[in-house]
Z-matrix of the N, CA and C atoms (Angstrom, degrees):
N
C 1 1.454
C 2 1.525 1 109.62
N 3 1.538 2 103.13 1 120.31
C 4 1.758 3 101.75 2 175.11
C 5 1.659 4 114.34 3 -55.48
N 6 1.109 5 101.61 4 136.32
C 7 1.851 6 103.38 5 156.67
C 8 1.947 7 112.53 6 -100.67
N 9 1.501 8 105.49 7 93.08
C 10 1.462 9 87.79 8 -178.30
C 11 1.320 10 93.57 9 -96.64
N 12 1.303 11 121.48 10 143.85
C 13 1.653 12 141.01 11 152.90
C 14 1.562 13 95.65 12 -33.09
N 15 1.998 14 93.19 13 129.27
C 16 1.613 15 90.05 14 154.15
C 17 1.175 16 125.16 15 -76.61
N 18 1.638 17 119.47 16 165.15
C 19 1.678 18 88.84 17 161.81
C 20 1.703 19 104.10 18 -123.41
N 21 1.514 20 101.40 19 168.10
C 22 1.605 21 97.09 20 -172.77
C 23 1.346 22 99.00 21 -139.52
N 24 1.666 23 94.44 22 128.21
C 25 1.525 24 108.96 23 178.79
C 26 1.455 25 132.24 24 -27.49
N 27 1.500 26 127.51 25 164.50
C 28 1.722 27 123.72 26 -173.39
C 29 1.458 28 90.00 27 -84.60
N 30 1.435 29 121.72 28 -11.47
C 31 1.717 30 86.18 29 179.91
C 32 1.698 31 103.91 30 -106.81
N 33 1.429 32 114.77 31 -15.36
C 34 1.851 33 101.80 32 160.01
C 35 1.118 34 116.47 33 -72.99
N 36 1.340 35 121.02 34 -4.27
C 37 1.841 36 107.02 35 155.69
C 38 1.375 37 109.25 36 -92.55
N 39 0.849 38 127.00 37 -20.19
C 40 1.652 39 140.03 38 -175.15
C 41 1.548 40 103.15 39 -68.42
N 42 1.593 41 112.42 40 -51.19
C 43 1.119 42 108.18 41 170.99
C 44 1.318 43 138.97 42 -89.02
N 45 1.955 44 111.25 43 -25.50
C 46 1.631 45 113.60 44 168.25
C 47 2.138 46 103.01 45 -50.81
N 48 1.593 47 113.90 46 -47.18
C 49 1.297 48 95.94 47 -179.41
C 50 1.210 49 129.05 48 -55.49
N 51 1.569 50 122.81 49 -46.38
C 52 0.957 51 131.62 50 170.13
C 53 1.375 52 139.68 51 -36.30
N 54 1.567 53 99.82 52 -53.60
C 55 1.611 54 118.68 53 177.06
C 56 1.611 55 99.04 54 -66.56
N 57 1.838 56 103.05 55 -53.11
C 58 1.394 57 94.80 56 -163.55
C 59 1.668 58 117.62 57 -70.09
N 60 1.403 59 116.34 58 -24.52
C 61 1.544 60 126.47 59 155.63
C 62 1.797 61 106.28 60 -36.23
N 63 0.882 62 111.24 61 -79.55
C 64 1.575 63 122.47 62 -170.23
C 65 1.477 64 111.28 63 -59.82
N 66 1.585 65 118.31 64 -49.12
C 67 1.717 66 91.10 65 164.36
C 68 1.427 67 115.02 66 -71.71
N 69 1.506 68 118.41 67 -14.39
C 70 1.661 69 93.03 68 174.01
C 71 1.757 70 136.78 69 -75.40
N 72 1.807 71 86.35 70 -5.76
C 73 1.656 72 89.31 71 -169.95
C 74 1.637 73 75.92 72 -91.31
N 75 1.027 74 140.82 73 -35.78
C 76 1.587 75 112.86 74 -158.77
C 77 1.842 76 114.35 75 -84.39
N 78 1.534 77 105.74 76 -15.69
C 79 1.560 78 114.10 77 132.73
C 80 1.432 79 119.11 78 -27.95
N 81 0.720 80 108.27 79 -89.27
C 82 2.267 81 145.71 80 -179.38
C 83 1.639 82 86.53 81 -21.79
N 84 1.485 83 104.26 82 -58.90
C 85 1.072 84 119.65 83 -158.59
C 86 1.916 85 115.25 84 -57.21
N 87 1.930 86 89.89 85 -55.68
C 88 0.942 87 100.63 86 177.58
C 89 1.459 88 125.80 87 -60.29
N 90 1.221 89 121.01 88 -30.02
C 91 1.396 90 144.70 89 -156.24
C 92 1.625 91 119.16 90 -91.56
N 93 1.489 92 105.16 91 -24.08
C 94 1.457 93 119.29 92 167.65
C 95 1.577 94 118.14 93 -115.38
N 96 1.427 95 101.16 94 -83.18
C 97 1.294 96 119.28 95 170.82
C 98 1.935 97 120.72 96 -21.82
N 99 1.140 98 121.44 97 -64.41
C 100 1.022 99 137.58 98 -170.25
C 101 1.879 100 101.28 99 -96.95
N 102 1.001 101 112.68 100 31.74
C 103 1.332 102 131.80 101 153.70
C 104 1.985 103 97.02 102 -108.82
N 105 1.382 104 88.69 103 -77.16
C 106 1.721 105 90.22 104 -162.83
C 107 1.439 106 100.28 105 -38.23
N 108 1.519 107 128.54 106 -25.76
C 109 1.703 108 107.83 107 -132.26
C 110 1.617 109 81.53 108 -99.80
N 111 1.172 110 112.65 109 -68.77
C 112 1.857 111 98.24 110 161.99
C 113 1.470 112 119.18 111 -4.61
N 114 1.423 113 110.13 112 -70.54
C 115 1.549 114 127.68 113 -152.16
C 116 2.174 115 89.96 114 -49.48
N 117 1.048 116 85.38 115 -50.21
C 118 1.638 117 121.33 116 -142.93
C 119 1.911 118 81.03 117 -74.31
N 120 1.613 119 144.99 118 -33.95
C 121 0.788 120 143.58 119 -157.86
C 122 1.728 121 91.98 120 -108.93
N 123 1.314 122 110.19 121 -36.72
C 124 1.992 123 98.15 122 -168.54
C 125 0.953 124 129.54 123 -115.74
N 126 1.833 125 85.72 124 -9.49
C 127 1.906 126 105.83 125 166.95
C 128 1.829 127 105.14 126 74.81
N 129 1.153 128 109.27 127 -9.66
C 130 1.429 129 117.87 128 179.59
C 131 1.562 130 128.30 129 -94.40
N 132 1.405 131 124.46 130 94.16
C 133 1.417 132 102.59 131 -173.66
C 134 1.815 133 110.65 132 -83.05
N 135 1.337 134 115.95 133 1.60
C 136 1.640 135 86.64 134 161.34
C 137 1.947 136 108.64 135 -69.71
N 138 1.020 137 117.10 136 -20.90
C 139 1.722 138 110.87 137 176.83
C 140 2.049 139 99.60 138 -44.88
N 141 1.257 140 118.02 139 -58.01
C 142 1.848 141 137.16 140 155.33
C 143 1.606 142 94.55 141 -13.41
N 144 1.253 143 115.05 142 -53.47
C 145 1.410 144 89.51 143 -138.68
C 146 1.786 145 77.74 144 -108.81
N 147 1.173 146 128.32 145 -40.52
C 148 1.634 147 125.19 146 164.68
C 149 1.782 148 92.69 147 -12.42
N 150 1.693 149 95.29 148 -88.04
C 151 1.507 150 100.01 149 -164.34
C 152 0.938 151 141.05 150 -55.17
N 153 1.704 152 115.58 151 -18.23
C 154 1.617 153 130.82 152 152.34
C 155 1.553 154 98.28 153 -38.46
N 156 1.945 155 107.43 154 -87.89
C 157 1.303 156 86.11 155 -166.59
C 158 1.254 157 172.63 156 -89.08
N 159 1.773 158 82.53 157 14.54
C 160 1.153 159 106.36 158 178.00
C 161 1.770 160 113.75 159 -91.58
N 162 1.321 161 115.07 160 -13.11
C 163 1.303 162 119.52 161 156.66
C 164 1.276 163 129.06 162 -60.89
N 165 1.521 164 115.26 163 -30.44
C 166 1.446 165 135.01 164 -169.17
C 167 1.625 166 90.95 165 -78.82
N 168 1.371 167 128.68 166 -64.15
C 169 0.982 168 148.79 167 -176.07
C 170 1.485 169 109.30 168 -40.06
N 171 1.576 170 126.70 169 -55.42
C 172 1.098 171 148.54 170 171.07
C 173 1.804 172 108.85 171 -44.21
N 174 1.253 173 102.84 172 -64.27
C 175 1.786 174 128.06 173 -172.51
C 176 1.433 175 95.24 174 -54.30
N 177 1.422 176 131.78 175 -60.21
C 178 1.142 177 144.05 176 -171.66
C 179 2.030 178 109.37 177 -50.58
N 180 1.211 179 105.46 178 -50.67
C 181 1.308 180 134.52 179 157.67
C 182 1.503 181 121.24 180 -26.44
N 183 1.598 182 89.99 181 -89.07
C 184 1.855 183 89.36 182 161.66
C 185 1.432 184 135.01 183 -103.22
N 186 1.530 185 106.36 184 44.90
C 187 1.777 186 120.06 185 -177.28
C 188 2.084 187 60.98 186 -102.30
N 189 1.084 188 131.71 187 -63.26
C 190 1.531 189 114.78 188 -156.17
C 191 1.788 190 114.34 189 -64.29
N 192 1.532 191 80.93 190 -50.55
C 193 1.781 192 79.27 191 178.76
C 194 1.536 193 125.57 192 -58.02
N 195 1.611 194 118.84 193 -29.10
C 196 1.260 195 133.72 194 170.57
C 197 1.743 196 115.09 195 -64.68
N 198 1.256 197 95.73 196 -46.54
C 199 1.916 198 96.25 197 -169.45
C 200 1.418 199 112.43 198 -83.07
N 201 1.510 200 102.98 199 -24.09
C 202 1.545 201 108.98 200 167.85
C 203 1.381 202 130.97 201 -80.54
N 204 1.482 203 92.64 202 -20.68
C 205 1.721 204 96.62 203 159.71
C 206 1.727 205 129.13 204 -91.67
N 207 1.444 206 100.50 205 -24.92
C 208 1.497 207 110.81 206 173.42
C 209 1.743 208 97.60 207 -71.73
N 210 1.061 209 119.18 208 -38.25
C 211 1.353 210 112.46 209 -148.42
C 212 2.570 211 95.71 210 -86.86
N 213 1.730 212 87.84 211 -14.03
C 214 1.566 213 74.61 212 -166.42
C 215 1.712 214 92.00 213 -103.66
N 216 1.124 215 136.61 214 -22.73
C 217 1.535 216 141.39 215 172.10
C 218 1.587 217 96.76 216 -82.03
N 219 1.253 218 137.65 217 -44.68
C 220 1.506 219 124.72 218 -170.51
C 221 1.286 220 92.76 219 79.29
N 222 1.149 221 141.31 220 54.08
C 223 1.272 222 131.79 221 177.48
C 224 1.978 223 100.75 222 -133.02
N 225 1.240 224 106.63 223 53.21
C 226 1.541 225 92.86 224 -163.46
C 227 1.544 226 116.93 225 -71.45
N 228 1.923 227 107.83 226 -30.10
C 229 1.328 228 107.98 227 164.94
C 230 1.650 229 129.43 228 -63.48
N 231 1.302 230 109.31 229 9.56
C 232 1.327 231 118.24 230 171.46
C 233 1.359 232 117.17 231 -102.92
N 234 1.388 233 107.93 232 -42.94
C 235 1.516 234 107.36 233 172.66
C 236 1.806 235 118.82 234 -88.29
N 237 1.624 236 117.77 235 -3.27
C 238 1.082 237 140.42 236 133.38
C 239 1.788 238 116.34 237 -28.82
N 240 1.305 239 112.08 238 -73.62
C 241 1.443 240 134.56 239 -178.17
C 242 1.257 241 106.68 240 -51.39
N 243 1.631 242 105.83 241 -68.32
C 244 1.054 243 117.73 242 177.99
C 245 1.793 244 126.13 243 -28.54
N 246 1.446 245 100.49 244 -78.00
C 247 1.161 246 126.63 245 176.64
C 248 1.531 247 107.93 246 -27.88
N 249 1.539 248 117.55 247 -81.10
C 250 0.943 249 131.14 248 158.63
C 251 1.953 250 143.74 249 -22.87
N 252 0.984 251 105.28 250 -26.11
C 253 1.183 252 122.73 251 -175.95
C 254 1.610 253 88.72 252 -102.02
N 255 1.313 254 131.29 253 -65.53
C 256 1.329 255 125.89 254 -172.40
C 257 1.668 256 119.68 255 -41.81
N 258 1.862 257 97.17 256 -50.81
C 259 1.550 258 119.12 257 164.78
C 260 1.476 259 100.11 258 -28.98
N 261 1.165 260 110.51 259 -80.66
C 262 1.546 261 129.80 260 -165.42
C 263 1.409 262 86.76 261 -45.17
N 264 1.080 263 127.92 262 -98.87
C 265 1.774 264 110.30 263 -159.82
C 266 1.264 265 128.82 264 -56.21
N 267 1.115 266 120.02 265 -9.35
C 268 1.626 267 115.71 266 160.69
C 269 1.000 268 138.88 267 -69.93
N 270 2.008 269 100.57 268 -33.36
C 271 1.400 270 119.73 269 135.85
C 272 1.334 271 119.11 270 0.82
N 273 1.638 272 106.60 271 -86.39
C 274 1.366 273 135.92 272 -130.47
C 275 2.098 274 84.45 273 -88.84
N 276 1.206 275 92.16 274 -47.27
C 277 1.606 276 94.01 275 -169.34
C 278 1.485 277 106.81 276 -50.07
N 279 1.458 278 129.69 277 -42.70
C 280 1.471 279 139.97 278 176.93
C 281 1.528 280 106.19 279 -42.83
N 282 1.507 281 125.29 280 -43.02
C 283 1.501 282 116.29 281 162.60
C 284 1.300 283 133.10 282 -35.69
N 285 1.620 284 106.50 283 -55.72
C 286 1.422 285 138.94 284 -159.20
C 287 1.959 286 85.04 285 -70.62
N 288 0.954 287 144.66 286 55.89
C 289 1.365 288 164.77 287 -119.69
C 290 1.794 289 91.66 288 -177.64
N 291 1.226 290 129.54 289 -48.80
C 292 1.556 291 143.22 290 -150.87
C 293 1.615 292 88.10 291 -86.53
N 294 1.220 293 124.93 292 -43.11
C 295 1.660 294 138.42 293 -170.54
C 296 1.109 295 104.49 294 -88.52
N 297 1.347 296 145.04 295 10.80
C 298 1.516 297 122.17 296 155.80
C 299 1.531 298 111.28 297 -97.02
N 300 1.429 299 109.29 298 136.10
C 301 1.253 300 111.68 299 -153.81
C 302 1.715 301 102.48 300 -76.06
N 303 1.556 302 105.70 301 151.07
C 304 1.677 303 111.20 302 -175.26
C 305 1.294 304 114.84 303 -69.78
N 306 1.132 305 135.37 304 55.45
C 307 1.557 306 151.88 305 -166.50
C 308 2.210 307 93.47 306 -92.16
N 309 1.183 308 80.06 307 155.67
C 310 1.803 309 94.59 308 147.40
C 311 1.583 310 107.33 309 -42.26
N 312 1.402 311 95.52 310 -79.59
C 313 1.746 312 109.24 311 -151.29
C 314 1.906 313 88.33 312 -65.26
N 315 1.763 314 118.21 313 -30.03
C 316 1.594 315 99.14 314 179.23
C 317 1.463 316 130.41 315 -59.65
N 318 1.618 317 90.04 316 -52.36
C 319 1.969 318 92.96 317 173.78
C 320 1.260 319 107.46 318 -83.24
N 321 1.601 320 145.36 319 18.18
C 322 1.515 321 117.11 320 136.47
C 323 1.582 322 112.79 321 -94.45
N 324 1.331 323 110.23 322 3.03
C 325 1.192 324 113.88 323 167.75
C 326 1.439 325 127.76 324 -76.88
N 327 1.315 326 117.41 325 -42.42
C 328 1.681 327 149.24 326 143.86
C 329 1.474 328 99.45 327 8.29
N 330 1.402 329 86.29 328 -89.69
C 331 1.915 330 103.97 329 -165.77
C 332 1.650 331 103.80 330 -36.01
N 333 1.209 332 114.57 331 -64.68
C 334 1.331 333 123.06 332 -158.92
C 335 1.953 334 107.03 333 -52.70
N 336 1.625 335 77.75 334 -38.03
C 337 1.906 336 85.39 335 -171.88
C 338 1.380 337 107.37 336 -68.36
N 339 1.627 338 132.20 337 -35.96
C 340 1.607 339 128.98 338 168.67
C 341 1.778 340 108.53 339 -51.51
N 342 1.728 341 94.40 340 -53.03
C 343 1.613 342 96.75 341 177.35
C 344 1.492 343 134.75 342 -22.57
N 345 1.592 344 84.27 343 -69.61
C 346 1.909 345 120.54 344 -173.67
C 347 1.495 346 85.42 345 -65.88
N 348 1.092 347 123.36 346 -87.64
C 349 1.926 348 121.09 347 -157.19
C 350 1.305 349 102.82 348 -40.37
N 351 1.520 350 126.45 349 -66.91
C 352 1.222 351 128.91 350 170.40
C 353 1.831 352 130.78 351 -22.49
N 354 1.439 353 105.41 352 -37.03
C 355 1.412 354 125.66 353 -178.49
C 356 1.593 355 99.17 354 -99.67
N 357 0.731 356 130.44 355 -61.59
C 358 1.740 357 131.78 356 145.23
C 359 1.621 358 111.82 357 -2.29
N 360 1.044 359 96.73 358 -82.67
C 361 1.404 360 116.20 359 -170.91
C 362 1.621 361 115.43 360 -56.92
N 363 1.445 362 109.33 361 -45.35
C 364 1.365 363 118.68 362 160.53
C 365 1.505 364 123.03 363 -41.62
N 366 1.787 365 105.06 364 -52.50
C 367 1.321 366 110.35 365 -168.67
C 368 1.783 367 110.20 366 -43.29
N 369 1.534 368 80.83 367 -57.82
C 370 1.680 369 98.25 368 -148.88
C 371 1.955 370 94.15 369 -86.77
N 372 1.217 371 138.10 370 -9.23
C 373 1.613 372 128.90 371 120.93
C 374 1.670 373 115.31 372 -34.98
N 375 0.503 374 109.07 373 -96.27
C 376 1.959 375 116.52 374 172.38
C 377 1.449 376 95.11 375 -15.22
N 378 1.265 377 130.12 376 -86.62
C 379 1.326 378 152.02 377 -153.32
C 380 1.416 379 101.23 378 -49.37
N 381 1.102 380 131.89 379 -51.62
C 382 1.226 381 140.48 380 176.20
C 383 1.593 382 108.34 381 -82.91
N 384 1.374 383 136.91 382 -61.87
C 385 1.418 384 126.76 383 -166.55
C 386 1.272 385 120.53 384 -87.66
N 387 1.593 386 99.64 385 -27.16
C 388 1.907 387 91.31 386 -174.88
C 389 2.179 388 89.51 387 -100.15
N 390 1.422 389 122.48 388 -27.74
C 391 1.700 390 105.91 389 172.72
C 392 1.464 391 100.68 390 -74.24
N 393 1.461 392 123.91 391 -65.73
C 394 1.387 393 101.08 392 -171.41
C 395 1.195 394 139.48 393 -96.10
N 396 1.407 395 105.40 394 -24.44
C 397 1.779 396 104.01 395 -179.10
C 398 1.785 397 114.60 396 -71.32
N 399 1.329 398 116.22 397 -50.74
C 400 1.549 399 129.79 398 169.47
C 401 1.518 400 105.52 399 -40.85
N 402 1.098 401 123.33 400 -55.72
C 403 2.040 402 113.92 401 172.39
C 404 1.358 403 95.28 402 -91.97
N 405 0.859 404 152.04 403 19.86
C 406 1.564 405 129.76 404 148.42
C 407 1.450 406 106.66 405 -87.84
N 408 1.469 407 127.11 406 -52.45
C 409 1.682 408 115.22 407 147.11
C 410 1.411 409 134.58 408 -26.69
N 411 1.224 410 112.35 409 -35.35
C 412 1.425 411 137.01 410 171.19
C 413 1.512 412 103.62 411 -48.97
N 414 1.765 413 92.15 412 -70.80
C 415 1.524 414 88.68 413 -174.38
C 416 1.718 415 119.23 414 -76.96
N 417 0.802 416 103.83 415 -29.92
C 418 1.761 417 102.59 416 -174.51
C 419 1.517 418 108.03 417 -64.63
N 420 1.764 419 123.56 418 -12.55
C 421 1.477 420 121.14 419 175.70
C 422 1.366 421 110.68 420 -101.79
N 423 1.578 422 128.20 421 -169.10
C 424 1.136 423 132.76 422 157.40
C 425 1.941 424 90.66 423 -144.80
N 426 1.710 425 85.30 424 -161.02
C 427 1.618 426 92.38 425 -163.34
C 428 1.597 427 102.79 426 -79.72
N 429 1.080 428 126.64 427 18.01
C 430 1.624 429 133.70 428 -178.53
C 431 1.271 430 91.63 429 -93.52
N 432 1.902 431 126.16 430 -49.83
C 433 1.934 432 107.64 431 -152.54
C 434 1.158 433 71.81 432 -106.53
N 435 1.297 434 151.11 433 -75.49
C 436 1.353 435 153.08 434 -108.98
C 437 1.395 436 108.94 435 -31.34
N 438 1.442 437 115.48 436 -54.41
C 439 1.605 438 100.57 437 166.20
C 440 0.973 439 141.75 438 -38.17
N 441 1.251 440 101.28 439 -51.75
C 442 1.948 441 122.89 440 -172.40
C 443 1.658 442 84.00 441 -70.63
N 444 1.172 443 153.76 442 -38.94
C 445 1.446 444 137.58 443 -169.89
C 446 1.706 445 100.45 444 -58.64
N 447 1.792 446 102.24 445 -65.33
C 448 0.933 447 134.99 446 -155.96
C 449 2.005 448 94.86 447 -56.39
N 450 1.218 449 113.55 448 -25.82
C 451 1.793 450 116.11 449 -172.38
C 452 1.677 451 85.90 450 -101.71
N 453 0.889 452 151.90 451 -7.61
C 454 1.642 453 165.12 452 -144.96
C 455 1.879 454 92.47 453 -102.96
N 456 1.168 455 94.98 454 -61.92
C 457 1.838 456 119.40 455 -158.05
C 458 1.852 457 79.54 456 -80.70
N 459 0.789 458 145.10 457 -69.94
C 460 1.503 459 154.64 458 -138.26
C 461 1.389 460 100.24 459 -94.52
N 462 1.222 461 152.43 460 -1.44
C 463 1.388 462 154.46 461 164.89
C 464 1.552 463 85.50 462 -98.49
N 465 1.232 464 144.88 463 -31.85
C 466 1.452 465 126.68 464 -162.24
C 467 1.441 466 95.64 465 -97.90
N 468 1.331 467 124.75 466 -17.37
C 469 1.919 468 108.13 467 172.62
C 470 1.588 469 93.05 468 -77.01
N 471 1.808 470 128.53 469 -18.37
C 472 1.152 471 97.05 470 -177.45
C 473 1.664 472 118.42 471 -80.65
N 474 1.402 473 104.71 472 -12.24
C 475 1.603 474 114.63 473 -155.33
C 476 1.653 475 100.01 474 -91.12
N 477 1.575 476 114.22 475 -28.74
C 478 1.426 477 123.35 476 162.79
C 479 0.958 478 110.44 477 -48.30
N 480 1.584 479 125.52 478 -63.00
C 481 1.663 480 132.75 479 -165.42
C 482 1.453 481 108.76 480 -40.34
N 483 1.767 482 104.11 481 -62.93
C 484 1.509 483 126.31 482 -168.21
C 485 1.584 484 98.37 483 -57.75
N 486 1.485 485 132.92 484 -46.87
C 487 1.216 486 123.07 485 -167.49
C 488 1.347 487 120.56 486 -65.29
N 489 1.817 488 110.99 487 -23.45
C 490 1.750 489 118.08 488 -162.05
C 491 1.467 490 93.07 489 -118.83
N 492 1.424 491 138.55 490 0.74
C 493 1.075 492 131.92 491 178.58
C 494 1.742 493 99.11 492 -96.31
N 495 1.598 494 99.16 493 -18.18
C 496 1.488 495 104.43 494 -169.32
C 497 1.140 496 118.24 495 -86.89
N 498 1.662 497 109.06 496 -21.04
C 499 1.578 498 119.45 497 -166.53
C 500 1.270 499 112.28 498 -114.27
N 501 1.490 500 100.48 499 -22.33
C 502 2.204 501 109.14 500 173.43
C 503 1.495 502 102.00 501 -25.91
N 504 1.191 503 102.24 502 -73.36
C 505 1.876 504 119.25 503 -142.26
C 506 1.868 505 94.52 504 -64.17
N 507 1.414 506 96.40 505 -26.45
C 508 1.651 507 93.46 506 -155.54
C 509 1.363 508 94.95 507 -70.07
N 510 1.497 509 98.49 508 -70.36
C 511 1.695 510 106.85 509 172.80
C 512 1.564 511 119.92 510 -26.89
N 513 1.483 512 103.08 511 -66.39
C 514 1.712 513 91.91 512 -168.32
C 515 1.767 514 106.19 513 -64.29
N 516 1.035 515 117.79 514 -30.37
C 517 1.727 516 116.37 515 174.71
C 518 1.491 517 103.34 516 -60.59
N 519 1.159 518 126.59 517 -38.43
C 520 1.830 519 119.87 518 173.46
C 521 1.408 520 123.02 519 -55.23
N 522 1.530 521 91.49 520 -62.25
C 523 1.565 522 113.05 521 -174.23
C 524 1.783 523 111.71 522 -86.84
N 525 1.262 524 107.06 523 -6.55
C 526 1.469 525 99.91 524 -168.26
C 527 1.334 526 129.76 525 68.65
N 528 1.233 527 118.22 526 -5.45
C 529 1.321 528 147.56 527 -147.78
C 530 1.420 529 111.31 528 -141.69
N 531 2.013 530 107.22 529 141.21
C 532 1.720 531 108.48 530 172.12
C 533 1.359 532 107.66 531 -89.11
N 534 1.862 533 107.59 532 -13.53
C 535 1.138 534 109.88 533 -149.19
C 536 1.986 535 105.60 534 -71.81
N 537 1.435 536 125.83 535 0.61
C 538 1.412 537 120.03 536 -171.33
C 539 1.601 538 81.56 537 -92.99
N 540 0.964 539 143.73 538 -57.01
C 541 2.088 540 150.14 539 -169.61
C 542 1.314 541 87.16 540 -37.38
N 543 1.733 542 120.16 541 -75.60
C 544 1.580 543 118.00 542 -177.75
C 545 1.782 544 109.93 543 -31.84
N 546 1.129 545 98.66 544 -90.41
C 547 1.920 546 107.95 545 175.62
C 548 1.614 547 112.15 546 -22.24
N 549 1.214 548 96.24 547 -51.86
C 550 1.707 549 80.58 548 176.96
C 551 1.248 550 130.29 549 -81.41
N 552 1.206 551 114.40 550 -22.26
C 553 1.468 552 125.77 551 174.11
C 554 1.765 553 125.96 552 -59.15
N 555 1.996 554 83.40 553 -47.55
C 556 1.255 555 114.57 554 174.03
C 557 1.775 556 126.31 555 -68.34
C-alpha cells in the first residue's frame, strides 16, 4: 500500500502558523508576564499560585467544553474565532489591573482581578486552541504531515517565548508599564 504525503494548502499553512503563532505568544504571555505583573502589583506570590490553579482548573474546563462542541456542531472555525478573539481581549483586560485605584478596598481588590482575568483568559485560550484549533489540525492532516503540523505548532511556542521574553523587559522599561505587552499581544 502506497503512503503518498498529503498535501495542505498555502493558506492551511498560512493559517496553522498563524493561529499557532498567536496562541503561543498569548501563552508566553500568560506564562511569564502575567506572573511578574501580579507579583510586581500585590507583592504576593500566593496571588502565583491562586492563578496557576485556578487557571489550570479553568483550561481543563474549556479544552472539554470547546472540543465537545467543535467536535459535535463541526463548527471548529467558529469556536476557533471565537476562542481567540475573546483570548485577545482578556488579554488586554488583565492590564486594566494598573487602573484600579490604590485604595484599601483596591489592593484587596487587585488579587482577585489578576485571578478572575487570568482564569478568564485561560478559559477562552483553551476553548478556542486546545477545543478548536488542535482538532482542526487533526483533521486537515493525516499520518503523512501530522508531524510536520505537530513541529509547525511547537516551533511557534518556541518563537513566542523568544519574542515576549525578548520584548518584556524592553517594553515595561519604556513604558513603565505591562500594560503595552498586554495590547499587543491582545
Amino acid at each position: 500500500m502506497e503512503n503518498t504525503k498529503k498535501v495542505l494548502s498555502r493558506k492551511n499553512w498560512f493559517l496553522i502558523t498563524m493561529f499557532g503563532l498567536v496562541g503561543q505568544l498569548c501563552w508566553a504571555v500568560e506564562n511569564s508576564t502575567f506572573a511578574a505583573y501580579a507579583l510586581e502589583l500585590t507583592g504576593k506570590s500566593e496571588v502565583i499560585t491562586w492563578m496557576t490553579s485556578m487557571s489550570g482548573a479553568f483550561t481543563v474546563l474549556a479544552s472539554f467544553i470547546g472540543g465537545t462542541l467543535s467536535d459535535r456542531l463541526g463548527k471548529r472555525q467558529k469556536i476557533i474565532t471565537i476562542g481567540m478573539i475573546f483570548w485577545g481581549i482578556f488579554t488586554i483586560l488583565f492590564g486594566f489591573a494598573d487602573f484600579i485605584p490604590e485604595t484599601d478596598k483596591g489592593l484587596m481588590f487587585i488579587p482577585f482581578y489578576v485571578v478572575a482575568m487570568d482564569s478568564i483568559m485561560s478559559f477562552w485560550g483553551s476553548f478556542g486552541f486546545t477545543g478548536g484549533f488542535q482538532p482542526w489540525t487533526t483533521d486537515i492532516s493525516d499520518k503523512t504531515n501530522r508531524g510536520t503540523v505537530a513541529t509547525i505548532v511547537s516551533a511557534c511556542s518556541i518563537v513566542a517565548n523568544i519574542i515576549i521574553q525578548g520584548l518584556q523587559g524592553t517594553i515595561v522599561q519604556a513604558f513603565g508599564s505591562f500594560m503595552p505587552i498586554f495590547a499587543f499581544v491582545g
